[in-house]
C-alpha positions in Angstrom: -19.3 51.9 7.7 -17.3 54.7 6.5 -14.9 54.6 9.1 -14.5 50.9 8.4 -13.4 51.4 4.6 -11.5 54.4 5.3 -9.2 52.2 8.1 -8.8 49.9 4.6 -11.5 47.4 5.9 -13.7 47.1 2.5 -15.2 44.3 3.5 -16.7 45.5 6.4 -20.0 43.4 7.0 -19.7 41.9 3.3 -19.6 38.5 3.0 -16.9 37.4 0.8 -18.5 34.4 -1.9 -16.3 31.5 -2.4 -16.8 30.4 -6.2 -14.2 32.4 -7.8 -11.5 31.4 -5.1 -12.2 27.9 -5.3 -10.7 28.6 -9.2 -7.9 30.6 -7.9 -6.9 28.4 -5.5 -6.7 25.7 -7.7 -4.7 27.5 -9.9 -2.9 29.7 -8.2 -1.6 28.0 -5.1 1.3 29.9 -4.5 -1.0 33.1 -4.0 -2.6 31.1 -1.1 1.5 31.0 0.3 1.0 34.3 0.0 -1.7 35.1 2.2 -1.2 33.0 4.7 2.4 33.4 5.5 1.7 36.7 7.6 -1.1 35.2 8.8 1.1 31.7 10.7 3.4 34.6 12.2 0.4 35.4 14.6 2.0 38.9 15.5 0.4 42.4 15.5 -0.2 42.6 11.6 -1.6 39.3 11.5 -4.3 39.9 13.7 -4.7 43.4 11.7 -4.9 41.3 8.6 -7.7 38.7 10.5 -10.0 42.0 11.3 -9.8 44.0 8.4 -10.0 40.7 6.0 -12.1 38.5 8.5 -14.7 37.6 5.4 -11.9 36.9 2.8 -10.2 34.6 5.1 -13.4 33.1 6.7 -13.7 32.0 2.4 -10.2 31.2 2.1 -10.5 28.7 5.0 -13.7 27.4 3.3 -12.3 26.5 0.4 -8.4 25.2 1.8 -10.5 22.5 3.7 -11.8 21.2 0.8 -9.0 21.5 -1.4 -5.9 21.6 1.3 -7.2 20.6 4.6 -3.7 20.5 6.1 -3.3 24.4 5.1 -7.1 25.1 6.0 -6.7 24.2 9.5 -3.6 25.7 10.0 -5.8 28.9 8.9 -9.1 27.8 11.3 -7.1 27.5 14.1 -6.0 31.5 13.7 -9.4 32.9 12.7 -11.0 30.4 16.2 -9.7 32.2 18.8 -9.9 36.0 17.5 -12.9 37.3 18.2 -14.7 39.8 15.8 -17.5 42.6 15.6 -18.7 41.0 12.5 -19.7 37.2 12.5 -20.7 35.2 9.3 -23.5 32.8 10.4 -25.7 29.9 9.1 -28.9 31.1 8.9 -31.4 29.2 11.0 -28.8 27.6 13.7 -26.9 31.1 13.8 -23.4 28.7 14.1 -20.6 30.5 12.7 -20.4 29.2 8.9 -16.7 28.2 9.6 -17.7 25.3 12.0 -19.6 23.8 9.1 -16.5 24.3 7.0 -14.2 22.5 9.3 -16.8 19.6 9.8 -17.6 19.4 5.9 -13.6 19.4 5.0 -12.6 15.8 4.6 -11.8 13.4 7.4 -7.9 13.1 6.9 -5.9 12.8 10.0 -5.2 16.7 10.7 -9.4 17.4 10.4 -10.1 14.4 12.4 -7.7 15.9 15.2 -9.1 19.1 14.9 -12.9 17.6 15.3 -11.3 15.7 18.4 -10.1 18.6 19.6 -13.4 20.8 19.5 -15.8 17.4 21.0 -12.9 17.7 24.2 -13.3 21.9 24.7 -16.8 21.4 24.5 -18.0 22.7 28.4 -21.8 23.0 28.1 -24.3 20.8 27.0 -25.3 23.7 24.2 -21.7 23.7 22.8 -22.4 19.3 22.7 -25.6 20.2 21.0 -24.2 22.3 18.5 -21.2 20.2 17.8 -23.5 17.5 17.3 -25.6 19.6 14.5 -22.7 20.7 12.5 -21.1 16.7 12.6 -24.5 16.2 11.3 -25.2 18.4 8.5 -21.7 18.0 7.3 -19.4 14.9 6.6 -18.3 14.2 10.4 -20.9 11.6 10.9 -19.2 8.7 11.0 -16.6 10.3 13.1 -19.1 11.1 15.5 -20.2 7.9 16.1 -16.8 6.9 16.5 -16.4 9.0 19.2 -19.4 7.9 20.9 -18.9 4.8 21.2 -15.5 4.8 21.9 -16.8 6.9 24.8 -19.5 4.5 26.3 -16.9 2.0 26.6 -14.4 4.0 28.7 -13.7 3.4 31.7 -13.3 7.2 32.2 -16.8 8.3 33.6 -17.0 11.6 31.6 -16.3 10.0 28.6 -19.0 7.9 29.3 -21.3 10.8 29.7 -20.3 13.2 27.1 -21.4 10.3 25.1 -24.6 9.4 26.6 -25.3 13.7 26.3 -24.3 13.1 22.6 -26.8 10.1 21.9 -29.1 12.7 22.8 -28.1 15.5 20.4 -27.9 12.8 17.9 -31.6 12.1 15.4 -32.6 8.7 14.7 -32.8 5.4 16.4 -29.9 4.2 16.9 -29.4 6.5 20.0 -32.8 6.2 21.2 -31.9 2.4 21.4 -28.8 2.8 23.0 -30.1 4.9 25.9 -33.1 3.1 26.1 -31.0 0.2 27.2 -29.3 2.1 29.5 -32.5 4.0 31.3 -32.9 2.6 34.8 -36.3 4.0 36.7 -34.0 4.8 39.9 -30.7 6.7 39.1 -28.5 6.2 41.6 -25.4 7.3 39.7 -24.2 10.4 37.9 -24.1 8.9 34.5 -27.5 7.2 35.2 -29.3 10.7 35.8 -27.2 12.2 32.4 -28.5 9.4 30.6 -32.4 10.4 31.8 -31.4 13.8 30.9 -30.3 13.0 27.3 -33.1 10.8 27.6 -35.1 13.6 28.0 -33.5 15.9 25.0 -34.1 12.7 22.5 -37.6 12.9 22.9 -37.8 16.5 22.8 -36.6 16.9 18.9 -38.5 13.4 18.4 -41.8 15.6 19.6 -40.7 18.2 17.7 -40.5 16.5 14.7 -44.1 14.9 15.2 -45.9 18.1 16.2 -44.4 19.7 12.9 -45.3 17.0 10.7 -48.8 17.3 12.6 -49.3 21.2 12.0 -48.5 20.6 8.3 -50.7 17.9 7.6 -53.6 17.8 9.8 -56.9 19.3 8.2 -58.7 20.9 11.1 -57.4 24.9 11.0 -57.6 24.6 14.9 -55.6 21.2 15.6 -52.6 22.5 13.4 -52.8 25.8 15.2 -52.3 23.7 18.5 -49.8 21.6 17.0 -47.5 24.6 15.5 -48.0 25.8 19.3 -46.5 22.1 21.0 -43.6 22.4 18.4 -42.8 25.5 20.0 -42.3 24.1 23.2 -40.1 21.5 21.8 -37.9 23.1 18.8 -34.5 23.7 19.2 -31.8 24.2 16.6 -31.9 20.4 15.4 -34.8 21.3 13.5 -32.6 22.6 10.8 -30.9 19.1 10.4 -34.8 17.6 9.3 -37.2 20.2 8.2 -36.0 19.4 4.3 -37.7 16.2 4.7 -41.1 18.0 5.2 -40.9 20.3 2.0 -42.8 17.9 -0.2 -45.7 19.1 2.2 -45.0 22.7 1.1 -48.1 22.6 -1.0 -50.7 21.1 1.2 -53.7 23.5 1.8 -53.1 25.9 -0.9 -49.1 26.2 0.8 -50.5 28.5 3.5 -49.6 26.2 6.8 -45.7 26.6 4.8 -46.2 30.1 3.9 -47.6 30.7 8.0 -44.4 28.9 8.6 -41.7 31.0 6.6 -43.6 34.0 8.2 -42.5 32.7 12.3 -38.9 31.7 11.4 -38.2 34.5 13.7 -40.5 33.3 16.5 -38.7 29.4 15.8 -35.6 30.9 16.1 -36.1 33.1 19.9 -38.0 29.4 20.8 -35.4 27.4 20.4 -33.3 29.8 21.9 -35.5 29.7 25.0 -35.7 25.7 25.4 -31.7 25.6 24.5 -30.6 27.8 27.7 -30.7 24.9 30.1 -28.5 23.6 28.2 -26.0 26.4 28.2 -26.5 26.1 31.8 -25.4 22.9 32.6 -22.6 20.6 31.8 -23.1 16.4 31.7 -26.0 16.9 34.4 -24.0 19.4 36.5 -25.0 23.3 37.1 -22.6 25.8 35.6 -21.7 28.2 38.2 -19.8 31.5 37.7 -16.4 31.0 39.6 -16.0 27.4 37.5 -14.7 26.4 34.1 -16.1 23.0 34.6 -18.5 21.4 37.3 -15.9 19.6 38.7 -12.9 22.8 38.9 -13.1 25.6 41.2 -11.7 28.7 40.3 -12.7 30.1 43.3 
């Protein structure tokens, strides 16, 4: 840590809070042309700046895609691609905070083509999954549903499966519907065995849901137990998009199925972990392998 502030990085590890800049950068706009015209000449210094001011400009992109998407997305697209010792996460999903930024900013054209352009590098079924959770919890709902639909009608085969592997990242019934019209109980196709597969992922945040709701409210000691255990198996990282809507159970049974909760957010979190890494294994039903970028191009 000492070595950090002496090399002039101060906010080494420190997040840097956005209400104070969200005043300044109302008022104060040509400071923002100030520090973020070194930034756009994406030389030496400017990477220099990104590490040893990574938190300030993580807020400052926060708060430009609220206020000036155009400028905050010129800024995302520099702090993207550096990587950094220190990352500033959600807590509970672990997605870097500056995902949710870009999919809370609002959806003028420049955001929409930056979402567009994140759904089209996604290359697992885990960085689908996640896309799908931040469209979610932020304002890029609609947008996503635009997207999936545009992609089941495509003519374009992967289009049609990134969106069936979306329907299944997606809660509610509207995409178990649309699968469910589009399950056949002999695949013969590639896009008939990814649509069983985000079949399959649907009903594993839909038995999720259920066993959680069960542990909560059930009254034997021992059924809840065995519930909490079955939501184990199922949890992944979509629980963070529902489990608000089971707070008003907080304060069933004295709140001590809640309070057993809060104490195993660590054990929720390595679970869904374990039940997400088939899904950064494989790509629209197809095996990642080492030597590819894609299931479909060979770098070997």
């Amino acid at each position: 840590m000492n070595d950090q502030i002496q090399a002039g990085n101060s906010w080494f590890a420190h997040q840097f809070h956005t209400e104070a800049l969200d005043e300044v950068v109302m008022r104060r706009p040509e400071l923002v042309e100030k520090w973020l015209t070194p930034i756009l000449r994406q030389d030496l210094n400017s990477t220099r700046l990104i590490v040893l001011g990574r938190s300030f400009y993580e807020a400052l992109c926060e708060v430009l895609l609220r206020q000036m998407p155009e400028k905050g997305i010129l800024l995302y697209r520099q702090l993207e691609p550096r990587n950094s010792a220190i990352r500033f996460l959600a807590s509970g999903t672990k997605i870097p905070l500056t995902e949710y930024a870009l999919f809370r900013a609002p959806s003028v054209a420049t955001v929409i083509e930056a979402w567009n352009d994140k759904l089209s590098r996604c290359k697992s079924d885990r960085e689908l999954l996640e896309l799908a959770i931040v469209a979610q919890q932020g304002q890029a709902i609609a947008w996503l549903w635009t997207q999936i639909d545009r992609g089941l009608d495509s003519p374009v085969l992967i289009d049609q499966a990134r969106s069936i592997m979306l329907l299944g990242c997606v809660d509610g019934d509207r995409a178990k519907d649309l699968l469910q019209q589009r399950l056949v109980s002999k695949p013969q196709t590639w896009t008939d065995h990814v649509i069983r597969e985000a079949w399959s992922l649907w009903h594993k945040n839909f038995w999720a849901k259920h066993w959680f709701a069960r542990f909560l409210t059930v009254e034997e000691e021992i059924q809840s137990w065995a519930a909490f255990r079955l939501f184990l198996k199922c949890v992944d990282r979509r629980f963070w998009i529902w489990e608000i809507e089971f707070h008003q159970h907080a304060n069933l049974y004295g709140g001590k199925r809640w309070e057993f909760f809060t104490d195993n957010l660590e054990q929720i979190g390595r679970e869904s972990a374990k039940n997400e890494k088939s899904l950064a294994e494989n790509f629209l039903g197809r095996k990642l392998l080492s030597n590819q970028v894609g299931p479909w191009i060979n770098l070997g």
